[in-house]
NUZAFI-51641 format. One record per residue (C-alpha): residue number from 1; x, y, z. Coordinates in Angstrom, 3 decimals, always signed. Layout:
BEGIN
nr|east|north|up
NUM|X|Y|Z .
...
//
This chain:
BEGIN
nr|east|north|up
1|+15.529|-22.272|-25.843 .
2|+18.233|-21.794|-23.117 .
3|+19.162|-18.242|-22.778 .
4|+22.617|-16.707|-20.716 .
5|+21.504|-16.730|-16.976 .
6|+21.099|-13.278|-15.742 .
7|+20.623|-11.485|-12.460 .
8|+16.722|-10.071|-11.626 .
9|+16.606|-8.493|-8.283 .
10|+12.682|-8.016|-6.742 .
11|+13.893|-4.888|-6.239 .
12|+16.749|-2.536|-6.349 .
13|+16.964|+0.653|-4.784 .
14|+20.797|+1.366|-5.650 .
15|+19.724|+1.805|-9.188 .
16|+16.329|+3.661|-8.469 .
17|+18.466|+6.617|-7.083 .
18|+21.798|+6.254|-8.789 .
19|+20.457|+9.027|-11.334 .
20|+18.337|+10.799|-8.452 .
21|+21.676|+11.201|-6.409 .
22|+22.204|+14.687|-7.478 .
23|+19.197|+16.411|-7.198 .
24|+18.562|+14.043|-3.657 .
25|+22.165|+15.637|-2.550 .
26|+20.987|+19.086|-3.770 .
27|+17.651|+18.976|-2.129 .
28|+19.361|+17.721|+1.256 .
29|+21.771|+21.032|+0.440 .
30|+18.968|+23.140|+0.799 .
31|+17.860|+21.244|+3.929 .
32|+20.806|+21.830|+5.486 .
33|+21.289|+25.095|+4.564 .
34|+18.087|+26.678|+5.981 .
35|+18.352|+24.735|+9.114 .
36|+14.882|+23.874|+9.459 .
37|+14.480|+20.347|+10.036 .
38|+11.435|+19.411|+11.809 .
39|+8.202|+20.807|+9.823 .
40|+10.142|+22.785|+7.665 .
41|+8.639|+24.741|+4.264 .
42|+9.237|+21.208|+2.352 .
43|+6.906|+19.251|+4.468 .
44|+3.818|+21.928|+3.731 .
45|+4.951|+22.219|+0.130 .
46|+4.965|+18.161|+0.016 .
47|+1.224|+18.141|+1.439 .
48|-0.093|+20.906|-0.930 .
49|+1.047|+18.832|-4.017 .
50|+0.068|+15.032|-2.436 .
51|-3.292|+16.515|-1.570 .
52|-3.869|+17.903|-5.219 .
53|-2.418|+14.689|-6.605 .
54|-4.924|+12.439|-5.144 .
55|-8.036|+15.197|-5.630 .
56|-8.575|+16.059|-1.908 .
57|-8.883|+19.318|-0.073 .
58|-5.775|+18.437|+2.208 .
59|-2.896|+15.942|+3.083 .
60|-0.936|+15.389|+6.349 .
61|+2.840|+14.442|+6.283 .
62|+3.124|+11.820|+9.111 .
63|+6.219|+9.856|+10.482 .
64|+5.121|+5.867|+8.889 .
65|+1.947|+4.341|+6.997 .
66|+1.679|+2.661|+10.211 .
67|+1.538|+6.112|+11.635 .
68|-1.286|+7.115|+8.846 .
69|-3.499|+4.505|+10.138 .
70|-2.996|+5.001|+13.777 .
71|-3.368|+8.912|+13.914 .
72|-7.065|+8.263|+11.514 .
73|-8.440|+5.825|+14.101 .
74|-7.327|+8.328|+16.987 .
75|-9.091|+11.283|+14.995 .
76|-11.637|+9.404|+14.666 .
77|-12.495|+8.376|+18.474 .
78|-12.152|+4.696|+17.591 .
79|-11.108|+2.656|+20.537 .
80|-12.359|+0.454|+23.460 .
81|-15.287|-1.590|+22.761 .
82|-14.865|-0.741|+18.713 .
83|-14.560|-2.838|+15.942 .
84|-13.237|-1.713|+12.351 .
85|-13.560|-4.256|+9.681 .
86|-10.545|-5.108|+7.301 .
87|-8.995|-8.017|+4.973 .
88|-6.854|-10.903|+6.332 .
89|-4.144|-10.751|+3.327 .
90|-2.606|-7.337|+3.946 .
91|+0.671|-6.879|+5.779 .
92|+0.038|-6.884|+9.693 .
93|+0.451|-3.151|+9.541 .
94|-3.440|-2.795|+8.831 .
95|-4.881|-4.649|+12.235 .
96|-2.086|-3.869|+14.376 .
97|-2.866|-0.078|+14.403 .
98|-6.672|-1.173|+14.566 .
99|-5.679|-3.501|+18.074 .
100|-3.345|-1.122|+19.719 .
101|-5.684|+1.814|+19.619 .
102|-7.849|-1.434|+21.649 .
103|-10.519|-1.588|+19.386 .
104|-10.777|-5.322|+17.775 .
105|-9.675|-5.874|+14.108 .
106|-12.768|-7.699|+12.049 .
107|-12.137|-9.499|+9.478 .
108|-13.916|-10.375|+6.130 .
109|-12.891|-12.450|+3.299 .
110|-11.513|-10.962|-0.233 .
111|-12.566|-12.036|-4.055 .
112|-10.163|-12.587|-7.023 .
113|-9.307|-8.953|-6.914 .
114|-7.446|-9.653|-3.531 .
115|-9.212|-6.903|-2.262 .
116|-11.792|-6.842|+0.394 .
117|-15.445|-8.496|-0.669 .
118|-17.980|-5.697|+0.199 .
119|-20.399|-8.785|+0.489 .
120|-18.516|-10.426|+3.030 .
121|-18.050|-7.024|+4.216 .
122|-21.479|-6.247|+4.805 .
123|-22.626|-9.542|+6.601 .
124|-19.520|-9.298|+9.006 .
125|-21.191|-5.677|+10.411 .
126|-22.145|-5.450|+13.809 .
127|-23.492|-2.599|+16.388 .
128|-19.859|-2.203|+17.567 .
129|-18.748|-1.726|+13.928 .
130|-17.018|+2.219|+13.608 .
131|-15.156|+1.508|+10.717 .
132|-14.073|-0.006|+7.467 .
133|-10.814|-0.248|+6.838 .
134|-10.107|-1.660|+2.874 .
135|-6.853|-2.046|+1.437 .
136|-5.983|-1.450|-1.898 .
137|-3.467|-4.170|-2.395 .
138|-1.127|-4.567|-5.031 .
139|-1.903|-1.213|-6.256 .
140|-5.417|-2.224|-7.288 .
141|-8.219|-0.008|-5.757 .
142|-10.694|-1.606|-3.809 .
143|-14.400|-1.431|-5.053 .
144|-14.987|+1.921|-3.488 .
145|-18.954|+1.993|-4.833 .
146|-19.825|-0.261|-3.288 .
147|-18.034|-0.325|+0.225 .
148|-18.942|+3.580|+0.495 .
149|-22.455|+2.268|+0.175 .
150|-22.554|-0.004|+2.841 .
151|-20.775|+2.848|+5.213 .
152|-23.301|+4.999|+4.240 .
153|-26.211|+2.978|+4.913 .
154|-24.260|+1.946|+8.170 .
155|-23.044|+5.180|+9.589 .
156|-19.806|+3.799|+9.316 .
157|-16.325|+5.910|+8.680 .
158|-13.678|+4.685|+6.065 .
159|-10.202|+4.594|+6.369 .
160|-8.444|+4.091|+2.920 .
161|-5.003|+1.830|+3.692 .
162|-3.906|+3.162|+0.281 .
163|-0.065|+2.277|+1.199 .
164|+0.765|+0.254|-2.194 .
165|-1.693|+2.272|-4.367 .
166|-0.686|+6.122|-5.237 .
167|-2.502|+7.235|-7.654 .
168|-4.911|+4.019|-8.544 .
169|-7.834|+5.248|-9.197 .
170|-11.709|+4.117|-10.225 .
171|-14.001|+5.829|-12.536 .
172|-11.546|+8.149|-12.539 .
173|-11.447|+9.189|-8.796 .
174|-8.204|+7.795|-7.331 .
175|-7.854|+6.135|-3.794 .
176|-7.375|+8.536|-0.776 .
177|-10.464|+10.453|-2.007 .
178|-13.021|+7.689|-1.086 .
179|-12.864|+7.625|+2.726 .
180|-12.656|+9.800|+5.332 .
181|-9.142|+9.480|+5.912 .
182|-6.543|+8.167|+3.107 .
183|-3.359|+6.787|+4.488 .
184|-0.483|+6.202|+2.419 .
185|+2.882|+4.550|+2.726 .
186|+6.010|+6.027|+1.338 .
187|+8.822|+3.488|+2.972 .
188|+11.349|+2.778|+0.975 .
189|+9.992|+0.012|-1.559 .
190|+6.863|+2.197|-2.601 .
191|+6.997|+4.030|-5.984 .
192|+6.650|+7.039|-4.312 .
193|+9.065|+6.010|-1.485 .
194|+11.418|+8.078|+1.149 .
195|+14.534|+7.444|+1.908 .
196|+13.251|+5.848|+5.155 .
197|+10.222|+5.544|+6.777 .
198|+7.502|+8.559|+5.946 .
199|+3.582|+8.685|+5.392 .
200|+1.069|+11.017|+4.779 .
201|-2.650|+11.312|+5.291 .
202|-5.462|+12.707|+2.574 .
203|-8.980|+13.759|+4.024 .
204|-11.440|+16.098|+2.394 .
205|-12.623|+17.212|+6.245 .
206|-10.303|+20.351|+7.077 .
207|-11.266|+19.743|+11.336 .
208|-9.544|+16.515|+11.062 .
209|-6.782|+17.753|+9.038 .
210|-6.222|+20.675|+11.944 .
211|-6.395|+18.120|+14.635 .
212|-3.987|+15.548|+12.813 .
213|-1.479|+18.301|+12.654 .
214|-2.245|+18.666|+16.517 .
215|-1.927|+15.051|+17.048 .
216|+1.084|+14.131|+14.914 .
217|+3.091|+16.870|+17.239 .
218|+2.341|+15.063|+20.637 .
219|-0.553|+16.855|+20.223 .
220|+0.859|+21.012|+21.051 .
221|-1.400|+23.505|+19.124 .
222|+1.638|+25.812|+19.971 .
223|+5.132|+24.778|+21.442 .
224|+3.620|+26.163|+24.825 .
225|+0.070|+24.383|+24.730 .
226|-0.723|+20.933|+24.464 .
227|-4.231|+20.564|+23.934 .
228|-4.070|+16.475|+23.967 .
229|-1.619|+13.717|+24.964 .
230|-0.009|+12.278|+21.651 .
231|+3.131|+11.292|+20.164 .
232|+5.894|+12.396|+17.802 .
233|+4.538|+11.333|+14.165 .
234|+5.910|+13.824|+12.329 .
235|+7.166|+13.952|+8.930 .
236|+11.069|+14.773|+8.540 .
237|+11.587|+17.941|+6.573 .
238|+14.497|+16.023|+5.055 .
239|+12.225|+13.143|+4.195 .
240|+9.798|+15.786|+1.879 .
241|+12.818|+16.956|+0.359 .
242|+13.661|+13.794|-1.056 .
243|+9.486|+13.298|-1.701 .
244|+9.716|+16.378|-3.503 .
245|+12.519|+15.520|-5.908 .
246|+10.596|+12.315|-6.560 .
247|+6.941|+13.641|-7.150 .
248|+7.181|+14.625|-10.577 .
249|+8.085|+11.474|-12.019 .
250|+6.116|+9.658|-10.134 .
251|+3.611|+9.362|-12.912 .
252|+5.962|+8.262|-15.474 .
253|+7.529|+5.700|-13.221 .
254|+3.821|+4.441|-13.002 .
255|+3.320|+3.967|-16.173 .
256|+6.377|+2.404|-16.653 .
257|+5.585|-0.367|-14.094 .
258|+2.012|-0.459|-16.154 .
259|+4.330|-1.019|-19.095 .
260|+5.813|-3.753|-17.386 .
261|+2.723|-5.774|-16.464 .
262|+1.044|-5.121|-19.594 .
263|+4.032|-7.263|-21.200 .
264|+3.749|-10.213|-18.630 .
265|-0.016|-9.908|-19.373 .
266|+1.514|-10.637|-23.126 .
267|+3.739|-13.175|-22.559 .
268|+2.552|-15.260|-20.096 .
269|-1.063|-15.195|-20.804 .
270|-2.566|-18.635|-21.703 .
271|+0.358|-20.555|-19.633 .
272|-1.589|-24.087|-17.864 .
273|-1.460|-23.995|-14.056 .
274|-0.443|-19.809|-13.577 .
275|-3.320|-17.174|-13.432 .
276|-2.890|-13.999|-13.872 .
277|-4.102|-10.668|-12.183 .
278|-6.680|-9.273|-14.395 .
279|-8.017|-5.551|-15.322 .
280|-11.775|-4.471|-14.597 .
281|-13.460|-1.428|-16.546 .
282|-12.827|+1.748|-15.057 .
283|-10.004|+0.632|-13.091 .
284|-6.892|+2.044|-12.891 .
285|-4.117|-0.222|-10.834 .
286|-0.508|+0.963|-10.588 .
287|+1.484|-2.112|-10.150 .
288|+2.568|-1.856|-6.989 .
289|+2.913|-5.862|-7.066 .
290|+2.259|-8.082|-10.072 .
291|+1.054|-11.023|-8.548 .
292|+0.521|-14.134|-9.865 .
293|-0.851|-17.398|-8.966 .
294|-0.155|-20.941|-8.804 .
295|-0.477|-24.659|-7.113 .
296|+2.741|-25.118|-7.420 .
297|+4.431|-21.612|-6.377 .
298|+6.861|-22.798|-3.940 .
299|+8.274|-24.816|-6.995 .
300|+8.043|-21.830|-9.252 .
301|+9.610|-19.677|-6.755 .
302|+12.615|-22.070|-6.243 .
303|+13.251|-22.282|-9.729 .
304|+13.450|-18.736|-10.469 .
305|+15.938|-18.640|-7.750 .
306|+17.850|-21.048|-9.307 .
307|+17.709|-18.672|-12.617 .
308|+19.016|-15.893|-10.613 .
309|+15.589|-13.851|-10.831 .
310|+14.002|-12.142|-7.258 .
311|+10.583|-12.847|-6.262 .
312|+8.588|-12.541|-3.002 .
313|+5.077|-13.914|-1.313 .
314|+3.071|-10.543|-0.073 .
315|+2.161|-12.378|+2.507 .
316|+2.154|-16.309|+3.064 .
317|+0.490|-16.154|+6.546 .
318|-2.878|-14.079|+6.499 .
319|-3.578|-11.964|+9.332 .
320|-5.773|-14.079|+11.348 .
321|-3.956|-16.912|+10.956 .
322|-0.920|-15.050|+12.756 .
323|+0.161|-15.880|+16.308 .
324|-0.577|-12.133|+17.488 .
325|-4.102|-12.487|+16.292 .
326|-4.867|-15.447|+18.647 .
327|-6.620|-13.446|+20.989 .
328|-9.168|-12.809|+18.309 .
329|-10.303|-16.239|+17.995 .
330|-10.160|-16.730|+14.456 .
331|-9.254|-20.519|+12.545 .
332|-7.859|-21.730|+9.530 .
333|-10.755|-21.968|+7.253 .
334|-12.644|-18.995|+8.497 .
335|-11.367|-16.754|+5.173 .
336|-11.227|-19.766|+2.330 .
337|-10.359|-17.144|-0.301 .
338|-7.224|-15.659|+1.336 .
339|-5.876|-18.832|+2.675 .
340|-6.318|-20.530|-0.682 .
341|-4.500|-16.911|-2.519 .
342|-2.022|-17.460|+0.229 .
343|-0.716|-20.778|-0.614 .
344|-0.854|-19.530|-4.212 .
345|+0.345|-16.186|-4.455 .
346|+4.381|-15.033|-5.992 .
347|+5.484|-11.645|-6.800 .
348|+7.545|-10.747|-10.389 .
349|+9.567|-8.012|-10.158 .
350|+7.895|-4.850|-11.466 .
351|+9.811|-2.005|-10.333 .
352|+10.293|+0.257|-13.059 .
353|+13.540|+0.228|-13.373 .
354|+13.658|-3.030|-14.921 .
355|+15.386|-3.114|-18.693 .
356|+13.335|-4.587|-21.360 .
357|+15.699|-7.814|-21.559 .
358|+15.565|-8.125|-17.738 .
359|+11.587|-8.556|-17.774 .
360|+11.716|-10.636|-21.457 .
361|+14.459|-13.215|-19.274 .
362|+11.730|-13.120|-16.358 .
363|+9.097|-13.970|-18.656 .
364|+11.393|-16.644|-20.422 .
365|+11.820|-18.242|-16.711 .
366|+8.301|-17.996|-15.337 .
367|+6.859|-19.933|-19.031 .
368|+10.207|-22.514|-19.252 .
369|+8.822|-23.355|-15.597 .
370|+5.219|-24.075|-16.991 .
371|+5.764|-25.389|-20.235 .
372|+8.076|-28.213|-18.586 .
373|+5.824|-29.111|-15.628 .
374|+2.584|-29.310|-17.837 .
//
């Protein structure tokens, strides 16, 4: 049945912080007021509650995710000669800070869970191996059991890239605990997002949490000494402001996007041609993306277009595959599972500020699309 055309953005930031504005422009006030811009009392405040959100003993406020993942390899001594295994389906964010600390990004291939397969893992392990690097994509942890195992047994470190996954969790333990270092995104189109570009680092170890202070601050242990060369990867005192004002509804505004996917897991279950993401036991995925799948998703994605609903590919060209990765000698065919979830793979809009009849008119589209073409 045809239904009045509406308009579904992917995403929609105006909205998220039209009813933030005040407390945003009050927090800024305070900002302002005090003068205090770079490392201010809001940035330590902002670590003390990330680090007890996630369950660890500390958290760094850092400049980017990017930033996150570059500061853990540094702390870390990974470089030259190196190699820190990771998945091919993540944004390039992942083995670019693994290449230009010149240590080589390894890949292994990923199961239905789009996250990395800790067999594939395991057999892709060599005597240069330092690190594993898994990414929790879409929100969904990775299966930490199992790939802290094979460190273990390995010697190897683990460096969460928890950037689309605050406060997923398995068995109860959520991501950023797991590894040595936890790095987290909060740009913009994260639920727990800036306004800009911020990140911030979880670690149980409270040497590497000194030095990563050290190191975000071109690495001065006072304004007078510098004890290492570094750069400037520190977190705005403006930016943990606005972090602040956002942190405690960050766990409503998850379940709300949990909401959300539970009622595509409703209504489009069962549709021939699409599959679905899918739950395990003891998981606990936030939503980040909802990601479904389908032969035909450039046809799918064209036609909610046409419909006037928002949806995006995270990401049609895996890693290896990209011209920047040449160098590492990698082919199509080398990862069959993320090239075939490449090809595959569309984005609904999740946020969770979507209204009730915005996400019904989604579903409406995405099984009008399937029920015609089957």
């Amino acid at each position: 049945m045809a239904v009045t055309q509406l308009k579904v953005p992917y995403v929609d930031l105006a909205r998220q912080h039209a009813p933030l504005k005040g407390d945003l422009l009050a927090a800024a006030g305070r900002v302002i007021d005090r003068g205090n811009f770079i490392l201010g009392a809001e940035v330590a405040e902002f670590e003390r509650r990330f680090a007890d959100l996630c369950g660890t003993a500390d958290a760094v406020g850092v400049s980017s995710g990017g930033e996150a993942l570059a500061l853990s390899l540094k702390v870390l001594g990974i470089g030259n000669g190196d190699e820190v295994i990771s998945a091919p389906n993540s944004f390039v964010g992942s083995a670019s800070s693994i290449a230009l600390t010149g240590a080589k990004p390894v890949f292994a291939d990923v199961d239905d869970s789009f996250n990395l397969d800790p067999a594939k893992v395991e057999a892709a392990i060599t005597p240069r191996t330092k690190a594993l690097m898994p990414i929790h994509l879409t929100g969904r942890p990775a299966d930490m059991e199992r790939l802290t195992e094979i460190a273990g047994r390995f010697h190897l470190y683990i460096i969460e890239d928890a950037a689309q996954a605050v406060l997923a969790a398995r068995g109860g333990k959520r991501v950023g605990a797991w590894g040595t270092t936890g790095c987290f995104s909060l740009h913009p189109l994260k639920t727990l997002n800036a306004l800009g570009d911020a990140g911030v680092i979880t670690t149980d170890d409270q040497d590497l949490a000194d030095r990563l202070r050290v190191l975000r601050n071109f690495g001065l242990r006072t304004r007078d000494e510098c004890a290492e060369w570094s750069t400037n990867s520190r977190l705005d005192t403006l930016q943990a402001a606005m972090l602040l004002v956002k942190l405690d509804r960050l766990e409503a505004w998850t379940e709300r996007r949990r909401a959300n996917a539970a009622y595509y897991f409703e209504k489009l279950s069962g549709l021939p041609g699409l599959k679905l993401p899918f739950d395990r036991p003891g998981e606990y995925q936030v939503h980040h993306t909802f990601v479904i799948r389908s032969q035909r998703r450039d046809e799918l994605k064209a036609f909610l277009a046409a419909r006037g609903v928002g949806s995006s590919i995270h990401y049609p060209i895996p890693i290896h595959l990209q011209p920047a990765a040449k160098s590492l000698g990698y082919k199509r065919g080398d990862f069959p599972v993320a090239e075939r979830q490449a090809a595959e793979i569309l984005s609904l809009p999740i946020h969770h500020d979507l209204e009730q009849h915005e996400l019904a008119y989604v579903a409406q589209c995405v099984t009008e699309f399937f029920e015609q073409t089957s």
